[in-house]
Structure formats: structure tokens, C-alpha cells
GUZAVO-18313 format. One record per residue (C-alpha): residue in three letters; residue number from 1; y, x negated, z. Coordinates in Angstrom, 3 decimals, decimal comma, padded with zeros to 6 digits. Each point is the difference from the previous one (the first is absolute). Layout:
REM GUZAVO-18313
res:n:v:u:w
ALA:NUM:Y:X:Z
...
This chain:
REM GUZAVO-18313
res:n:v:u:w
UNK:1:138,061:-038,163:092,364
UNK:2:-000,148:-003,731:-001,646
UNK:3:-000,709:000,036:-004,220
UNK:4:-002,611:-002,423:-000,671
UNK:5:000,421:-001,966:-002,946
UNK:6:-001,881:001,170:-003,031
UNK:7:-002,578:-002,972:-001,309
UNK:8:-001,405:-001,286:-003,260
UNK:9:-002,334:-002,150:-000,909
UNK:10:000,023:-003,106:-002,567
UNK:11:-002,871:-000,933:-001,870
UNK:12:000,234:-003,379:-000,712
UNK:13:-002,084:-002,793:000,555
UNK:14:000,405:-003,164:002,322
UNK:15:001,857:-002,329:-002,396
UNK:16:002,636:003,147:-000,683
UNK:17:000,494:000,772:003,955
UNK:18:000,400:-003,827:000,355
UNK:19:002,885:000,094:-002,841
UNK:20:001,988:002,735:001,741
UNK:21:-000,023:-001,258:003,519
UNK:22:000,953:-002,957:-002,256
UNK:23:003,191:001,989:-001,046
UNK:24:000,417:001,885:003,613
UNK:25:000,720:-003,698:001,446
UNK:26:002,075:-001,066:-002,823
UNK:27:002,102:003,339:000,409
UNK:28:000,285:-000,058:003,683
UNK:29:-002,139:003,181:-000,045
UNK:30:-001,962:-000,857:003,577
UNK:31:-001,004:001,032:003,305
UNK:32:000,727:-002,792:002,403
UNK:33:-001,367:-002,995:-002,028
UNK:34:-002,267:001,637:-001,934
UNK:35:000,126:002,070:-003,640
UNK:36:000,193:003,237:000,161
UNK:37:-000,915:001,960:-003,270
UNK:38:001,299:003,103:000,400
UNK:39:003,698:-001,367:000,526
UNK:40:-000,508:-001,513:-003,138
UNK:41:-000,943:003,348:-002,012
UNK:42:002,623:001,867:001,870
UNK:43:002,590:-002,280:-000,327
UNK:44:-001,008:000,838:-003,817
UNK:45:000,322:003,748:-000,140
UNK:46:003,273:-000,056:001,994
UNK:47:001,145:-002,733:-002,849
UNK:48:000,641:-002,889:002,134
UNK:49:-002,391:-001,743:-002,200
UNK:50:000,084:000,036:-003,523
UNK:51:-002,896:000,347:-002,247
UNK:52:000,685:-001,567:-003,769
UNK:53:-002,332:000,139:-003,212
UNK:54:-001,554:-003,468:000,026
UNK:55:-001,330:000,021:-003,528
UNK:56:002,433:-000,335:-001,934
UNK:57:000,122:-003,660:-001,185
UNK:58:-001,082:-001,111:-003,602
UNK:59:-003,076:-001,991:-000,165
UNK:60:002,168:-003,462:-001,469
UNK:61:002,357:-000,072:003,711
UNK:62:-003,109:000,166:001,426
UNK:63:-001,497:-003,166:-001,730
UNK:64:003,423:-001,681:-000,246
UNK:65:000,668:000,338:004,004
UNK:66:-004,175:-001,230:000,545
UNK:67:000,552:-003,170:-002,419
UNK:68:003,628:-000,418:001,855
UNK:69:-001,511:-000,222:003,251
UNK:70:-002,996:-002,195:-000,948
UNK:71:002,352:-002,520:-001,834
UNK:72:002,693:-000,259:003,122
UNK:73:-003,223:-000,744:001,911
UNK:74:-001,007:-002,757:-002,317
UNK:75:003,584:-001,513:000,232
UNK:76:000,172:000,095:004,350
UNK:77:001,980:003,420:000,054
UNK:78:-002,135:001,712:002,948
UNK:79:003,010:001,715:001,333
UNK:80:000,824:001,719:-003,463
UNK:81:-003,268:000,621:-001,135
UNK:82:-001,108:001,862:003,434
UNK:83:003,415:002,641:-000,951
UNK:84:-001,525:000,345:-003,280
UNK:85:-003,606:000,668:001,551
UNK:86:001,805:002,329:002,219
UNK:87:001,256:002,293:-002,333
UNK:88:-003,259:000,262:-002,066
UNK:89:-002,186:000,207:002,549
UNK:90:001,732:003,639:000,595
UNK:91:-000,498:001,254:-003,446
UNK:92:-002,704:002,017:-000,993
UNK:93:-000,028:-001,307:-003,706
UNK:94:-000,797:-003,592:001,453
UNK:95:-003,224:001,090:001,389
UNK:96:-001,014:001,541:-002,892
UNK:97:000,487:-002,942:-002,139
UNK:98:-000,954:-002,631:002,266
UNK:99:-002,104:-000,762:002,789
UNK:100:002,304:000,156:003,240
UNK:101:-001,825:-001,949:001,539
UNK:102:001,433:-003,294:000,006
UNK:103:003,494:000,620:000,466
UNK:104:-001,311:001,656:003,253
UNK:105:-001,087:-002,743:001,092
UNK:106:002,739:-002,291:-000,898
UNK:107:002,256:002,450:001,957
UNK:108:-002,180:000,130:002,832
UNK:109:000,594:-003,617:001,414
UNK:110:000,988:000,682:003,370
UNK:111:003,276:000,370:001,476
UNK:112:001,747:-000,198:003,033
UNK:113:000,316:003,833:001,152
UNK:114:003,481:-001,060:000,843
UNK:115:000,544:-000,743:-004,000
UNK:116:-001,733:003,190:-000,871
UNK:117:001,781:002,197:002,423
UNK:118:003,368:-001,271:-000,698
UNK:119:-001,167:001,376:-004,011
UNK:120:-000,754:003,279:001,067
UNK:121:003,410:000,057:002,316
UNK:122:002,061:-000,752:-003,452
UNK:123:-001,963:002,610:-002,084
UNK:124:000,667:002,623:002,541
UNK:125:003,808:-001,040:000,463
UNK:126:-001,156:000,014:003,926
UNK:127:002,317:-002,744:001,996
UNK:128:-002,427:-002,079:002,010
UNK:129:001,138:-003,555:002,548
UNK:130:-001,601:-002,855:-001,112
UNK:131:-000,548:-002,615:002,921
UNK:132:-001,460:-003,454:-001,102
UNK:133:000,159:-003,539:001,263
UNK:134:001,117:-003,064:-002,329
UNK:135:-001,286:-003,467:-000,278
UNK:136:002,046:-001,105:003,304
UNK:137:-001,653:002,763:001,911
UNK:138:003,099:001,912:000,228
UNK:139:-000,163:003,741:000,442
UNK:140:001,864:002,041:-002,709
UNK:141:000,401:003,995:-000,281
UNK:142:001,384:001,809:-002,619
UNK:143:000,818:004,136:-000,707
UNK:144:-000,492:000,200:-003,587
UNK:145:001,485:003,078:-001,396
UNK:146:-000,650:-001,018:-003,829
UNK:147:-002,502:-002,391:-000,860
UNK:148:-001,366:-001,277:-004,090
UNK:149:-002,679:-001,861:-000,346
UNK:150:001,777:-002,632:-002,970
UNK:151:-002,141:-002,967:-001,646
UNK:152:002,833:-002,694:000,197
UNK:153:-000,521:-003,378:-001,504
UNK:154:-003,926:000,741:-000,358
UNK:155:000,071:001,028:003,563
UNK:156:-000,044:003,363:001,416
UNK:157:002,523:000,933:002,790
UNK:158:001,074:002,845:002,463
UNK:159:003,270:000,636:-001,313
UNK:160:001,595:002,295:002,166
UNK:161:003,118:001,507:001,877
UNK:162:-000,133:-000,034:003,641
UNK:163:001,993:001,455:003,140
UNK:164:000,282:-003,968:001,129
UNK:165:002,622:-002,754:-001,567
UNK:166:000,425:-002,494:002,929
UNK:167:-000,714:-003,554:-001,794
UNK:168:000,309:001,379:-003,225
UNK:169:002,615:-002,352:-002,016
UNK:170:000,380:002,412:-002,766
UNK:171:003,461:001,852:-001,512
UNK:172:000,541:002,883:002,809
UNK:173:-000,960:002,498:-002,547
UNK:174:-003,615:-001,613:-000,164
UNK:175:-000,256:-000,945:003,493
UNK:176:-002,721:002,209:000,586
UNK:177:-001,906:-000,784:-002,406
UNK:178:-003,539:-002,207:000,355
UNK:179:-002,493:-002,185:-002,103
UNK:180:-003,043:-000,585:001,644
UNK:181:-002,770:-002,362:-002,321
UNK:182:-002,992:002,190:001,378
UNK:183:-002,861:-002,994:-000,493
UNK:184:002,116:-001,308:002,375
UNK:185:-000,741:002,587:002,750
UNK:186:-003,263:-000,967:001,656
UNK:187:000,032:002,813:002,459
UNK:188:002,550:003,147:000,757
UNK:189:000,191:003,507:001,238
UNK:190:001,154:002,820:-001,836
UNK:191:000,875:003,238:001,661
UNK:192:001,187:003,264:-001,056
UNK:193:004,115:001,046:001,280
UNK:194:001,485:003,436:-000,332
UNK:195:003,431:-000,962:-002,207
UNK:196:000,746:001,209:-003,519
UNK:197:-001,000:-002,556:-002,890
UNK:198:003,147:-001,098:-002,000
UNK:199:-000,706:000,658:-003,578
UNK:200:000,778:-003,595:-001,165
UNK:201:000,666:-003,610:000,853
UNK:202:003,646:-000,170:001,309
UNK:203:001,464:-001,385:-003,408
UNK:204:003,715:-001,380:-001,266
UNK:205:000,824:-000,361:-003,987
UNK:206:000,148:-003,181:-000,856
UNK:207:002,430:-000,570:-003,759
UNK:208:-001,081:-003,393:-001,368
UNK:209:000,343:-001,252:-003,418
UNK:210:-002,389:-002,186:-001,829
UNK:211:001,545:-002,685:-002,847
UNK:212:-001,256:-001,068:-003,408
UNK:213:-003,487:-000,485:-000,787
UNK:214:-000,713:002,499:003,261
UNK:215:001,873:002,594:-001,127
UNK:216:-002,307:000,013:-003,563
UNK:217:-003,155:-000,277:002,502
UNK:218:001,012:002,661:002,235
UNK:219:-000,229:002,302:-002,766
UNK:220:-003,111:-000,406:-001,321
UNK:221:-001,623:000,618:003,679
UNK:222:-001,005:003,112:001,830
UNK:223:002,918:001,017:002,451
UNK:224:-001,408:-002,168:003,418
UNK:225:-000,432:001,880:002,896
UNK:226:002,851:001,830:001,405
UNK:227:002,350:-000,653:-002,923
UNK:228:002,095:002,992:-000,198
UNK:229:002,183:-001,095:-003,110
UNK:230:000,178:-002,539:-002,749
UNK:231:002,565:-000,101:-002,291
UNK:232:000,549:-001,300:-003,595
UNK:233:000,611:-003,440:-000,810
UNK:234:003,967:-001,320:-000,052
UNK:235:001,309:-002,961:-002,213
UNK:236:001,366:-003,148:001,295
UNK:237:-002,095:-001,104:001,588
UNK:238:-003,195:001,982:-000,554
UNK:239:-000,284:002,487:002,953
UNK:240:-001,972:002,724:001,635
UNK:241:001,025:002,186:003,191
UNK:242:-002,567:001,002:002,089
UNK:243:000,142:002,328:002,881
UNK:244:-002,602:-000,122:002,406
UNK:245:-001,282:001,625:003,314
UNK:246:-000,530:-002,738:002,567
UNK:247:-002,094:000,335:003,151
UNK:248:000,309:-004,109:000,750
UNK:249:002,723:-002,680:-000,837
UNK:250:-002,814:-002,170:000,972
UNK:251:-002,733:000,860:-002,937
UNK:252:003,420:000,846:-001,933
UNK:253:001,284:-003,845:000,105
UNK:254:-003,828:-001,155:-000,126
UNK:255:-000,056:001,661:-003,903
UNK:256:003,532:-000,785:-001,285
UNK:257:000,234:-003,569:001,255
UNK:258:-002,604:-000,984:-002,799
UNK:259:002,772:001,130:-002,409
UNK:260:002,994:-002,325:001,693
UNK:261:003,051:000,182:-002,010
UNK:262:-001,710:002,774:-002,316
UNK:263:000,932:002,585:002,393
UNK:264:002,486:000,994:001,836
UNK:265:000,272:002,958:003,123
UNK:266:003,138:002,059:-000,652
UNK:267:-000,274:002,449:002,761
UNK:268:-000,057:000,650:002,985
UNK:269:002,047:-002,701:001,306
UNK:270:-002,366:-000,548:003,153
UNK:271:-003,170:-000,746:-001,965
UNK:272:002,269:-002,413:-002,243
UNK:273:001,544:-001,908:002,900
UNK:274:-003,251:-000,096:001,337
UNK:275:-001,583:-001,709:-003,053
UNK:276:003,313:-002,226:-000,234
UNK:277:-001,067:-001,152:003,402
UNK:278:-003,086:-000,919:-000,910
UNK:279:001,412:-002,185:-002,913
UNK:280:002,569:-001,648:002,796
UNK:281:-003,267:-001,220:002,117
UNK:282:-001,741:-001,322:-003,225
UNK:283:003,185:-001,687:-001,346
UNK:284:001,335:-001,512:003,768
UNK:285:-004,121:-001,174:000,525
UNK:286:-000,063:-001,497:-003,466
UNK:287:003,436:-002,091:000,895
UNK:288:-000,754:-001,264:003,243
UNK:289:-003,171:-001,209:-000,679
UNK:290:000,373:-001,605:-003,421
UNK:291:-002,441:-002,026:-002,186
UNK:292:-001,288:-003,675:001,187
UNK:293:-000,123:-000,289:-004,070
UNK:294:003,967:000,794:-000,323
């Protein structure tokens, strides 16, 4: 003798039934292709999904987040102005205070469903390959098994670990390790694999030290991204260590270099031979191809 399934029933209205098939899709809560509701609300009560008080912000973060986004889109920020619409567009308080509306609509440009699958694969830690072909019409395919989504030089990127490193010229910790510029992707296909997501970029500590007027600057800022220590400033000269968490010696060199001979990579030895390297290719280019002026 089968036990049927005991059934309720929602009163809610079109616009609310949209919003939860909304949040079905985005939570992988589906049958087949399509969202399935009562996944959702189960998925709920067995605590899979947690529910949080969404109320609880003052009035002034409210208006100070609205007036942040509107002024990043004045200056040409899209990318960090859309984050910021993100996060108020789920809080009740916002729709009380202001009309919705428009931010709506200014997150409802269309995407690639490639781009917005590949968001709901990070935000439920679900592994997925991503297959896409570049510019020279080659084929690429990649298992990611972390993936950020990281605005990078006012562009935002895939930043992500994958089971692949062939071609990748990175230290062999970071081999495995990918940056792919997304407006760069014109088509892909993103598919779901059964592995376990890794809980973070694969990562090395980097010790560098930063000299003189630096090491005054690097005080007065916010600890960047993935900074995991910064100590207190030594005499003779002026310095600062700094210990961070790297995920690229690319993006790594990209930010110091603007500091030259203001900073300095202590350890490990393989990201500092690296960037030595790097020097030896500037400095050999520089003397075999001197000046018509000298």
C-alpha cells in the first residue's frame, strides 16, 4: 500500500508564483528543466534552505546604498552598480521606501542563459563544465569545481579553479586556476557534473613588503582583498609587511608592478623568481633595442 503525499495549497497571486519558480531555478529546485515549487518549500522545512529576517536594515543604508548605486552609474560603473542593485532589490525595506521598479528593469537587460546559469551554479556550490569557443574558433572545455564571479580592472571575470591546467603558464600551485573576461564569451554551454565543489580558489601566501611612502598609504586603506596580515611599520627605510592570499601571479604582478622599487616579494621563492624573470625580459629588451636618441 503506496502513502500519497499530503498537499497544501498557496494563496498567492501570479507575480508571487512567478517569484518562487524564480527562486526554484536559482536553487536548482526543478523537474527536468522546469521549477518545481514544492522542492523549493521542502527543501525549506528539511533546512536545506535557509529563511533570514529581511527587515532589518536602518532606513540611512538603505538611502546610502540607492545614492551609491545611482552615482557609480553616473561615473560608467555598470558592473558595480548592478551588485549593489542586486542586493537591494532582495530587501524588503527597499520596496517600502522606493519604487522597485527601476532597478528591475536595469537588472533585467538580458543575458546569455549561459552567464546566468553559470550564477546560479556558484550560488549553489554545484560544479558545472563550461565549453566555449574563442575568437580563433577554437573549442575549449573546462570542469570548474570553484568558480567567483570578480570585477577586475572594471571588468567582470569567471575566476575559477578547474580540473584542467594544460597551457596554463602559472606557478604549479596555481596551475589550475582560470580567468575568463566573460564579455568576451559570445556563446558557451554550461552543464551540470556530479564532483564536490572545493570551498575556495586554490591559493599560496604571498609575504611582500611595501617601502616608504607605501608603507604610510597602506595603512590608511581598507585591508584589499585577500590580505590576511599587515603588519606595523619598521624604520630604515619606511616599511610595511603584507601577507596575502594569492589565486594569480598574473593579476598579482599586474598590481605591484605600478609600485616598482616600492615593493618587494619576500616569499615564496617561486612567485619571486618568477617576478625576477619578468624584470630579466624587461631589462635584456630594453638593452638590445636601445634609443635612436642615445
Amino acid at each position: 500500500m503506496t502513502r500519497k503525499n499530503q498537499a497544501i495549497t498557496l494563496s498567492i497571486n501570479e507575480k508571487e508564483k512567478k517569484a518562487l519558480e524564480s527562486l526554484a531555478l536559482e536553487f536548482g529546485k526543478t523537474w527536468g528543466d522546469k521549477p518545481n515549487v514544492s522542492k523549493l518549500i521542502k527543501a525549506i522545512a528539511l533546512n536545506q534552505l535557509k529563511i533570514a529576517v529581511n527587515n532589518d536594515w536602518n532606513n540611512q543604508r538603505i538611502e546610502t546604498l540607492e545614492k551609491a548605486r545611482k552615482l557609480l552609474l553616473d561615473f560608467g560603473f555598470i558592473l558595480e552598480a548592478e551588485e549593489i542593485a542586486k542586493i537591494l532589490i532582495e530587501r524588503s525595506e527597499f520596496k517600502n521606501m522606493f519604487s522597485s521598479r527601476e532597478i528591475e528593469q536595469f537588472l533585467d537587460k538580458p543575458k546569455p542563459l549561459w552567464r546566468k546559469n553559470i550564477e546560479n551554479f556558484i550560488k549553489r556550490q554545484q560544479p558545472f563544465k563550461l565549453t566555449y569557443q574563442d575568437a580563433s574558433e577554437r573549442l575549449w572545455n573546462f570542469t570548474v569545481i570553484h568558480g567567483q564571479l570578480r570585477i577586475i580592472e572594471k571588468h567582470q571575470y569567471l575566476v575559477c579553479t578547474c580540473q584542467e591546467a594544460e597551457g596554463n603558464q602559472d606557478i604549479i600551485e596555481l596551475k589550475h586556476n582560470w580567468t575568463f573576461k566573460l564579455d568576451r564569451i559570445q556563446e558557451a554551454v554550461v552543464t551540470p557534473v556530479e564532483l564536490s565543489w572545493q570551498p575556495d580558489l586554490d591559493m599560496i601566501e604571498v609575504q611582500f613588503k611595501v617601502y616608504r611612502g607605501l608603507a604610510f598609504a597602506y595603512s590608511k586603506e581598507e585591508i584589499k582583498q585577500d590580505d590576511i596580515f599587515k603588519g606595523d611599520i619598521e624604520d630604515s627605510p619606511p616599511s610595511r609587511l603584507i601577507i596575502r592570499n594569492v589565486w594569480s601571479t598574473f593579476w598579482f604582478f599586474r598590481e605591484i608592478s605600478n609600485y616598482w622599487n616600492d615593493c618587494e616579494i619576500i616569499a615564496p621563492e617561486s612567485v619571486r623568481q618568477k617576478f625576477c624573470q619578468k624584470l630579466f625580459a624587461i631589462n635584456a629588451m630594453y638593452a638590445e633595442n636601445p634609443s635612436q636618441d642615445s
